[in-house]
C-alpha positions, 0 to 999 in steps of 0.5 A, a space after each residue: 500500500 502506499 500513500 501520496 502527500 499534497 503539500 501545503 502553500 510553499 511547500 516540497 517534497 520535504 514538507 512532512 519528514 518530521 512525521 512521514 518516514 516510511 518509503 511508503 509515503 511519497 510527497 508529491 511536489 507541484 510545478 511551478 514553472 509556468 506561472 499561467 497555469 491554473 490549479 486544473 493544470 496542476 491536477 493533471 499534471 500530477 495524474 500524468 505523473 504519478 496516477 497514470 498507470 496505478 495498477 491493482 496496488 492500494 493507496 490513500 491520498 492526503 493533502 495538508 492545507 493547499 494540499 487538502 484542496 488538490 487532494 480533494 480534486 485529485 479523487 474527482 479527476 481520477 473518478 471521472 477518468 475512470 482511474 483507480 481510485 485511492 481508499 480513502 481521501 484525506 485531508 487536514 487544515 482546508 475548510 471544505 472546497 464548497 466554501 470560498 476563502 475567508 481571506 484573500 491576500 495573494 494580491 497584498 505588497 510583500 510585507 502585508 503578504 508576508 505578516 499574513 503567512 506568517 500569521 498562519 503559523 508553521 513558518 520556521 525562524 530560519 526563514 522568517 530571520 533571514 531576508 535572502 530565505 524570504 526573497 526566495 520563498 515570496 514568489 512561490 507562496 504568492 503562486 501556490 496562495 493563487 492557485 487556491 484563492 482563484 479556484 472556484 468549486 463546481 458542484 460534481 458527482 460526489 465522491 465514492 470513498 470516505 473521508 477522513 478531514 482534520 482541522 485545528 481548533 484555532 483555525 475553525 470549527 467543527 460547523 463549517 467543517 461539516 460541509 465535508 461530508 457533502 463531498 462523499 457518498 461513503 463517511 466522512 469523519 471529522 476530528 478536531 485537534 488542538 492548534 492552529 493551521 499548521 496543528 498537524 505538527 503539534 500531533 505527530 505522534 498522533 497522525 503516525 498513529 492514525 497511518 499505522 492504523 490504517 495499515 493494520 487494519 487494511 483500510 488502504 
């Protein structure tokens, strides 16, 4: 079995090695290269590239934050391609696609842009410490920041596998998650853990649990 990793805005394939060692994980990184592409482009792109020629092998998808939105539309596109679907879709830190973003800031000046993620929390202070590190990361968070805040949801054939969506309790509440299981036809489940956005470093114990589990039992 395996398990493919969405990473958050800003992220790489590094994104969660403080909880994903196993080989079994993969984080699958998105292209940035070409500016004009929307996140359609980046779906497609990545099911070229990794979810083409899926065989009879199980696997999960997971996406964290951007991550949970292209996890999410990933499991529609391979549904309506008729590809073999994952067993289960997860996500972690993204209200539910239905609902539009409560805050937009990909268009703000560079130093507002800045205050904004770091707000989020998640930011390590080697990056926020040094101005050549931020230089660096500014364009890659305002394009992955884009991608999300232009996606516009578009009611579609509900999803036929659960999902598991977790969400921190300072980011939001348990109501406006509950929209998650509209997504689906099979359960949703939802859980809340203590933190902020980027809570799922806060438990990694507990998501190396939950994995585990999930192997055992032979759910994906």
């Amino acid at each position: 079995m395996r398990f493919f990793l969405l990473h958050f805005a800003g992220g790489n394939k590094y994104s969660f090695k403080r909880i994903f060692k196993d080989s079994r994980f993969k984080t699958l990184e998105i292209d940035r290269e070409n500016s004009q592409v929307d996140i359609d482009d980046i779906v497609d792109d990545l099911i070229s590239k990794n979810f083409s020629q899926l065989y009879n092998e199980p696997y999960c998808i997971y996406g964290h934050s951007m991550g949970g939105l292209l996890a999410y539309l990933l499991c529609q596109k391979l549904q309506e391609k008729k590809l073999p679907m994952p067993e289960k879709l997860i996500v972690s830190g993204k209200l539910p696609p239905s609902m539009p973003r409560k805050k937009l800031i990909s268009h703000l000046p560079d130093q507002e842009f800045w205050d904004e993620v770091v707000a989020l929390g998640g930011m390590p202070d080697e990056i926020k410490e040094y101005p050549e590190l931020i230089e660096y990361y500014m364009p890659i968070l305002r394009f992955d920041f884009k991608l999300v805040e232009d996606y516009r949801h578009e009611q579609k054939n509900k999803l036929t596998i659960p999902i598991d969506a977790f969400f921190g309790s300072e980011e939001t509440t348990y109501e406006e998650m509950e929209d998650w299981k509209n997504e689906s036809i099979q359960e949703v489940k939802i859980t809340q853990l203590e933190g902020n956005h980027f809570f799922i470093f806060d438990h990694p114990d507990y998501f190396k649990n939950y994995f585990n589990t999930l192997i055992t039992k032979s759910i994906c």
